[in-house]
Structure formats: C-alpha cells, structure tokens
N, C-alpha and C positions, 0 to 999 in steps of 0.2 A: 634753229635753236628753240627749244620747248622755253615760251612764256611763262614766267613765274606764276604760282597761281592765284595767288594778289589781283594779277591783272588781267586777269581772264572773268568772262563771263560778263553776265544782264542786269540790273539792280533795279528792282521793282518798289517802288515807292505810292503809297495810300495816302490821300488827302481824306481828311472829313469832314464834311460841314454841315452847319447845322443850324435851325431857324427858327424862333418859334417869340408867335405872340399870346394877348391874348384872345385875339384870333389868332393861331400861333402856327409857325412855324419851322419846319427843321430841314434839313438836310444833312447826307453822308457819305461821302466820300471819295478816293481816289489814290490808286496803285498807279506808277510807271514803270517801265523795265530800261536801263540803259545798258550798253555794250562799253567795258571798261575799254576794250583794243580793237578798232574796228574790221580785223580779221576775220574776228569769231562772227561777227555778221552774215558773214558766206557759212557757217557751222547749220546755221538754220534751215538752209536749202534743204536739209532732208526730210525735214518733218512735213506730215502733210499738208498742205494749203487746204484752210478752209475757203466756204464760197462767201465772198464780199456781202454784207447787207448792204441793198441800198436806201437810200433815205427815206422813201417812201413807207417800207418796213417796217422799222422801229418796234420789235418786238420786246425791247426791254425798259421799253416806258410803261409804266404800270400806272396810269390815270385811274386812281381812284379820289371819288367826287360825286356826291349828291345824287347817289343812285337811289331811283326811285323805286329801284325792283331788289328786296331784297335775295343777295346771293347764295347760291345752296352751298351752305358749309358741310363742311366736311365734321365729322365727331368731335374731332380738337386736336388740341397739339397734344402731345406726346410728356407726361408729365416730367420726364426727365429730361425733355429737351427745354423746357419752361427755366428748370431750376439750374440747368448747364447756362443759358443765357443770361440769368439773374445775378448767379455767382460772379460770374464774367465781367458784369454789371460792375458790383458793389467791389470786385480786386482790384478792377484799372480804375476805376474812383478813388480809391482808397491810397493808390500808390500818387494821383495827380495832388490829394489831400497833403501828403507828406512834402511837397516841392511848392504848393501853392496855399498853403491851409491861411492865409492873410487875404490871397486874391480871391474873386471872384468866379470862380468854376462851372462853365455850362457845356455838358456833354450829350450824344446821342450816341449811347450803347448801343442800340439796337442798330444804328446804321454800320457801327465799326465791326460787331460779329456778325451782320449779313456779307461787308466787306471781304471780315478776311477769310470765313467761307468759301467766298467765292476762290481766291487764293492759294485754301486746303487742296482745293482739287487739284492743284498742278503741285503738291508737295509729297512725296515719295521718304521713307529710310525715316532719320532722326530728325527731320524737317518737320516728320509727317506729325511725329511722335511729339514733339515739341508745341505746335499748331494744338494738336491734340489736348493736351496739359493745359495751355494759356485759355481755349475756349471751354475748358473742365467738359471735354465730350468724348472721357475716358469708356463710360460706359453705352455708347452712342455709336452706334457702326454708321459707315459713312452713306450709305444709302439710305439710313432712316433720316440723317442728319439732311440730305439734301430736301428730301421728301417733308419732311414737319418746315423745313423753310420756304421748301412752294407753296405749302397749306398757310402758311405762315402771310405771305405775298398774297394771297389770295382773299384767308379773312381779314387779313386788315382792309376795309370796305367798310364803308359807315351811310348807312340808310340814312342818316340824320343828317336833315337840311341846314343843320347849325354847326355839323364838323365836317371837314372836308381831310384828308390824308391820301396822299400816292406814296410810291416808294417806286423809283428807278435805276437800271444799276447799267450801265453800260464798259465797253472794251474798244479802247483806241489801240488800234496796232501802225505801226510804222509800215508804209505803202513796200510791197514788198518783200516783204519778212511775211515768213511762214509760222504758224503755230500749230502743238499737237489738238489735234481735230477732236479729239475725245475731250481735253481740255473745254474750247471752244461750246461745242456737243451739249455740256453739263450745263454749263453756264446758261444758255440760252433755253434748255430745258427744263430747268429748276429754278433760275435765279431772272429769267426772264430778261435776261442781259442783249442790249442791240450792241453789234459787235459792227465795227466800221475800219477800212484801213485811211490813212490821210499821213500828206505827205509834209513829215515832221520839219522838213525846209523851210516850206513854204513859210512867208512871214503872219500868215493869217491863220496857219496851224491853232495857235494862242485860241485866236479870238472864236476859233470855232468849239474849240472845247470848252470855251467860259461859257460862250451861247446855249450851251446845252446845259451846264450849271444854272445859269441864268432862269432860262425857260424852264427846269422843271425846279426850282426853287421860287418862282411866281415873282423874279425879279430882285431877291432880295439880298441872294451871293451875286457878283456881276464876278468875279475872279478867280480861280483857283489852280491857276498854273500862269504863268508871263512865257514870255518870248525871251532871247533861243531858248530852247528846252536844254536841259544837263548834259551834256556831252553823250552822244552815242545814245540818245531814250532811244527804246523801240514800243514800249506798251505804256499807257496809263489803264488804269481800271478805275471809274469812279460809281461811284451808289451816292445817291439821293434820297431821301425821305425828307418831305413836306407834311407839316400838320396844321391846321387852320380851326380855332374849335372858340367857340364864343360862350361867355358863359350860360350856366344856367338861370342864374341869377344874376343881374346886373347888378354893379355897384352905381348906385347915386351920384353922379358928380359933385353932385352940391354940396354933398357930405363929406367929399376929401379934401383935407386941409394940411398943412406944416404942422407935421411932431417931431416932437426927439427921435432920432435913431441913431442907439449905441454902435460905432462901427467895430470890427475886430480889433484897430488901435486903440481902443477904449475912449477915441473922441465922441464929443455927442453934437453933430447936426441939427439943424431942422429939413424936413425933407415931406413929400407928397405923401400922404397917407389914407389909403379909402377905407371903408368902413360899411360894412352891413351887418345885420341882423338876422336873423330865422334861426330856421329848423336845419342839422347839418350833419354829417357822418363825424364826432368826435372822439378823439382819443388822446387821457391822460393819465401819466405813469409818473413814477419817483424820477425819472431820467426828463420827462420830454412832454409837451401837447402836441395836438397834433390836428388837424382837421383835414376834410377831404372835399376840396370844390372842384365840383362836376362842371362838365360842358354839354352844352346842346341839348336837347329835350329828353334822352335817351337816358344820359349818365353812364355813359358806357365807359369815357373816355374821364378821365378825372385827374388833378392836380392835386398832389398829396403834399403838403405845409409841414413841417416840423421843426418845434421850438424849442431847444435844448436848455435846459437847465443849470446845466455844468459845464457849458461850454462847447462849442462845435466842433474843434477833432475830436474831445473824448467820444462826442454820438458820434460820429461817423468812421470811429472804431469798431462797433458795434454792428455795424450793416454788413448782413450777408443774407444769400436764402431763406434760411432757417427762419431769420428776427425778424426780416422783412413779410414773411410768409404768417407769423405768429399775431402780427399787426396789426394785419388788414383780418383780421378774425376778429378784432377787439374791437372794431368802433364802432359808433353805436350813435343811432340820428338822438341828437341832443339840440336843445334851442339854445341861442349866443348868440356871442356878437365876435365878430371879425375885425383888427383893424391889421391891414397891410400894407406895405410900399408899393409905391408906383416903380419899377425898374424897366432902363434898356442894357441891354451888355451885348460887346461882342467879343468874343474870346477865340485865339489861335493859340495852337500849343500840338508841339512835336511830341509825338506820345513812341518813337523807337523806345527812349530807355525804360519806362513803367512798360511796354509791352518783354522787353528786357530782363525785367524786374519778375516777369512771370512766366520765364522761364522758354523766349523765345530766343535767348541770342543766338544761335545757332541759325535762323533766317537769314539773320543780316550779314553773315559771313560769304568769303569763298565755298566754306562748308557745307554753306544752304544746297540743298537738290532740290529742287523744281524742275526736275526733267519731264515728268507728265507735262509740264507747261510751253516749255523748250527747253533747250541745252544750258549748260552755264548760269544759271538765274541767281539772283539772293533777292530779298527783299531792303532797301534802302534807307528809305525815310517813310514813315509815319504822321501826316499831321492831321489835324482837326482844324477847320476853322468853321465857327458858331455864332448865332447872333439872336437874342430874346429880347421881347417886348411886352411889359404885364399891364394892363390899364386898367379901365372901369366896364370897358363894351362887357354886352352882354344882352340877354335875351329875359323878359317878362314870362315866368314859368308856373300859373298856378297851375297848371296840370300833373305838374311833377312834383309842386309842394302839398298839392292836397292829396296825396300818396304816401306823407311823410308819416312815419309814427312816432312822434318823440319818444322818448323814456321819461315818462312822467318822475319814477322816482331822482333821476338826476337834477344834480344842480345846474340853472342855466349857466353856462359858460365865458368867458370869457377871456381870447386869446389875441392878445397886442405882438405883432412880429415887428418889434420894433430892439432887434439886435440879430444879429448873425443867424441865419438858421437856412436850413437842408428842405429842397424840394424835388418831387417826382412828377413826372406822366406817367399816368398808366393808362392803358389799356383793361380794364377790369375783366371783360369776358376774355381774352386769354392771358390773362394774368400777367402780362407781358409790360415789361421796363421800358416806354421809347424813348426817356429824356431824364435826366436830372442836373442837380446843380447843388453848389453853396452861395450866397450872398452874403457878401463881410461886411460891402458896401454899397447901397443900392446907387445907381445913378442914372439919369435919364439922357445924358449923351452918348 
C-alpha cells in the first residue's frame, strides 16, 4: 500500500543563535532533517555516500581572530548580493516586529541567510523558486550566489586586535544515511561546512552537538538541541557566527548612574545608564537620531543607535535597502554626548511562520523538493536562539579621535536613548548587516 503523502519524507529544521556583547557576540544556526515513516530511510541507500570528515579535519570551522597578517581580499562583494542580504534583513525583522513589536528582539541575519543558503543548494522546482523570493536573489544566479558568500566567509577577518569575529557552519548526518554528494560538495566548498556522521541513538548524540555550539560560540550557547532528537532526524545543519568587538571609546563607569527609561508600556524605570562625550558619526532627521559607535581601533565594525521620534514600529516600518543604504550617506562626525542603557537579553523565537510570511511555505510541506539534498525532504522548524550583552568595556582611542573632523557648522548634540529604539552591526567595509534588534525594555538579567 502507497504511504499517504503526509507521511512520507525528511523534515529539516534550522536553529539560530546568536551572541553578542560589548565585547560582543553572535551566533547562527541549525537545520535537522527527520524521517516521518522509517521506511523511507532505506530510500536513501541510493544516493551517493559522501566520505566521513574526521575530527581532526574541521574544515568548516572558520576561526577568524586577531590576525596579525592582513588577508588578500578579494574586490568585494557583489552589489547586489549586499542589498539581496539587506532586504532579507529588514523583511524577516519586520514580520518578528508585527508578532513581538512590545518585546525585546535580537536577531543575526546574516547568520540565517548564510543558513538557509546553505539549504538552497539541496532545493530544486518551486522549492528553489520560493528559497529564491524569501532571500530576494531573484537576480543572483546560484553560482554567483555561493561565490560572494565564500568571499563573504573570507573577508569577514578583522586585523584588529580589539575585534575578534569567526563564523562556522557545519552538517550532522545520521550514521549511516547517505546524502547527494554534489549537495555535500557545495557546502564544504563554498560555505566551509565540516560535515560529520554520528549516531543519533546514542545518548550523548545531544551533548556532542551542543559541544560544538558551545565551543565555537566561546561558551556562551551551552544548548541548542536536547536529547532524544524528534522522531526519525537524520540531518541537522547548524551555522555559527561569533563577534567580540570592544569599543572604541570606553564609557566611564563612574559616570553611569539610574535614569528614567520609558519602556514600550509607557511605565517609567530607573535603570543603568552610561554616558560619554566626543566627536561621533551623527545623524538627525524629522523621524529619528541616530549615532554610530564603532569598535576597535579600525572602525570597521560599528553599532548603529536609532531614536525614534514617533514611536518604534512606525521607524521600523520604514527599514529597508534603500533607507538604510540612504543613512549611512548622511552622517556626519559631530560632537555630543551619549547617554545609553546598560542591557542583557536572551531571545528564542521560531521564525517557520515570518519565514512563511515571505513566501516560503511551500519548504515546510510534503510539497517541499529537496531532492538535490535527498529524497523526500521538507524543511521543519525554524528557530533562533540569541543572547546580548552592552556594557561600559572599551578601549582609550586617541588615535582614532585625533582623525576625527567634526562639522564645525553643527550643533553639538545630544542624544538620551532613554525609551524604546532600533539598533545595528555593521560591518562598514562590506556594508554588510550581522545583527540587529529592538529594546522596549532594557534589562540586565
């Protein structure tokens, strides 16, 4: 009797997580695949076995850290792969806004479209097409697409002894179980993926895969799958990125004290608030302020602030390519003063339905094809889980301040984020998104 088709096939499920202080850091993610009928299990014998990494190997750990030798980069990315990741960015933001626009939100983009990326490659037919649509890399053939994300994996390398960033992405397969090789192939090619098989019984399966969370998150996810695994997994996929960036300017301890902070219920707190002064990249508009505090001696890498005026889902209605891209053209080093919250947050959230929302349901079905990947597949579940830490650390920079030019004609400045407001990482030298968030409510547990 032919199996309904309900219950047939693989369910591949992405975890994401994510870190970051002010030596800060992130991590990103993780796919599984489970077998709904354990039939189809034997389905897979035909595809061809790749050959086992052994441990020793680890070609998908991408340690980058305090390289003293700056790397030969490549031209750059590919502008429209910049603004396909951006868009990407600011849609799955926007749809977790609508579900959580009260709570606190801290996300790593860049880790969930290196993710499902990785993903693309095993998606064939209305799968592909779909994948296609949600990561907006309509105009982006898939070979350029892997390519600007090796280069991608590559420049992110920070000479600066005051930022540290890796990004790692590896492939658990169920001991036994075969995948298509070309699959395999890409990943480890492009995405620098260590691929391992390990035997989903075992009771220690768990702790082997958090161990490797663990270790390339510097200790700071201990968890991201439990024991038994979902009936019938045969794959996870997980991606990591770590960033660790201190500032460039330290904030004064002595100088942060209890102020008001309005929270999105409209209660008002006292809560920890620091406070500096200088010369800074600012920018202010009818809508919003805005400032841009850099890390590390370089300024490569920077934290972009913004203060809404009218309230934070109307701004972050507004966020997309374009606006975000219009910005960062506009600021402009001005002297001020700063005062901020102290925050820690740790944030989990199933992102299926906003991935849903944009036009992927068709993964998550029977429907799905992922036969480049194996037989039978869909994709599952979706999660993220995130953790930020913002403090005072930071690093004594007159090197970098006596390079500043203020804009004498402007007014000094001054910008209290003392109620709800929208922040970024960037990446400045490839224009690139690795983190953002809201804070409704800053808190320090």
């Amino acid at each position: 009797m032919d199996l309904p088709k309900y219950q047939t096939g693989f369910a591949l499920i992405l975890f994401i997580v994510g870190l970051f202080i002010t030596s800060a850091s992130i991590v990103g993610g993780a796919f599984y695949l489970k077998a709904n009928h354990p039939s189809l299990v034997n389905k897979l014998s035909s595809i061809p076995k790749h050959k086992p990494i052994t441990p020793k190997s680890q070609p998908g750990v991408t340690q980058i850290k305090k390289d003293p030798t700056p790397p030969l980069l490549p031209p750059g990315l590919d502008q429209k792969f910049v603004s396909a990741q951006n868009n990407f960015s600011f849609k799955l933001f926007q749809e977790l806004v609508k579900v959580d626009s009260l709570k606190n939100i801290f996300i790593s983009p860049s880790g969930i479209s290196l993710a499902l990326s990785m993903v693309y490659q095993g998606a064939l037919d209305q799968t592909k097409d779909a994948l296609t649509q949600t990561l907006n890399i309509q105009d982006i053939f898939k070979e350029d697409l892997n390519k600007n994300n090796q280069d991608l994996l590559n420049i992110l390398k920070s000479t600066d002894p005051k930022v540290e960033i890796s990004v790692a992405n590896s492939i658990w397969g169920k001991k036994d179980i075969k995948f298509n090789q070309d699959f395999i192939d890409t990943n480890q090619k492009y995405y620098q993926a260590q691929v391992k098989n390990l035997d989903f019984t075992q009771p220690n399966a768990a702790a082997t895969i958090n161990n490797w969370v663990k270790e390339n998150t510097k200790n700071k996810i201990a968890q991201i799958v439990s024991s038994p695994f979902p009936k019938n997994t045969v794959l996870y996929l997980i991606n990591a990125v770590y960033f660790k960036g201190i500032w460039t300017k330290e904030f004064d301890k002595k100088l942060t004290k209890d102020q008001d902070f309005t929270a999105a219920n409209k209660l008002k707190k006292q809560h920890p608030m620091m406070e500096q002064k200088g010369t800074f990249k600012y920018l202010e508009n009818d809508d919003f302020q805005a400032i841009d505090l850099p890390y590390g001696q370089e300024g490569r890498f920077s934290m972009y602030l913004f203060l809404p005026k009218y309230g934070l889902k109307q701004f972050t209605a507004t966020l997309s390519a374009q606006s975000w891209n219009g910005w960062m053209e506009e600021f402009r080093e001005t002297e001020g003063t700063i005062i901020l919250p102290k925050f820690k947050m740790e944030y989990e959230k199933e992102l299926k339905n906003p991935l849903i929302n944009l036009g992927m349901g068709i993964a998550f079905g029977a429907k799905a094809n992922f036969d480049n990947l194996a037989k039978d597949i869909y994709l599952s579940t979706v999660k993220q889980k995130t953790y930020i830490e913002v403090s005072e650390e930071g690093i004594n920079a007159s090197g970098v301040s006596s390079m500043q030019t203020p804009d004498k004609a402007a007014k000094p400045f001054s910008i209290q984020i003392n109620k709800p407001f929208f922040f970024a990482v960037r990446d400045n030298r490839l224009e690139t998104i690795l983190f953002m968030g809201i804070i409704n409510d800053p808190k320090l547990t």
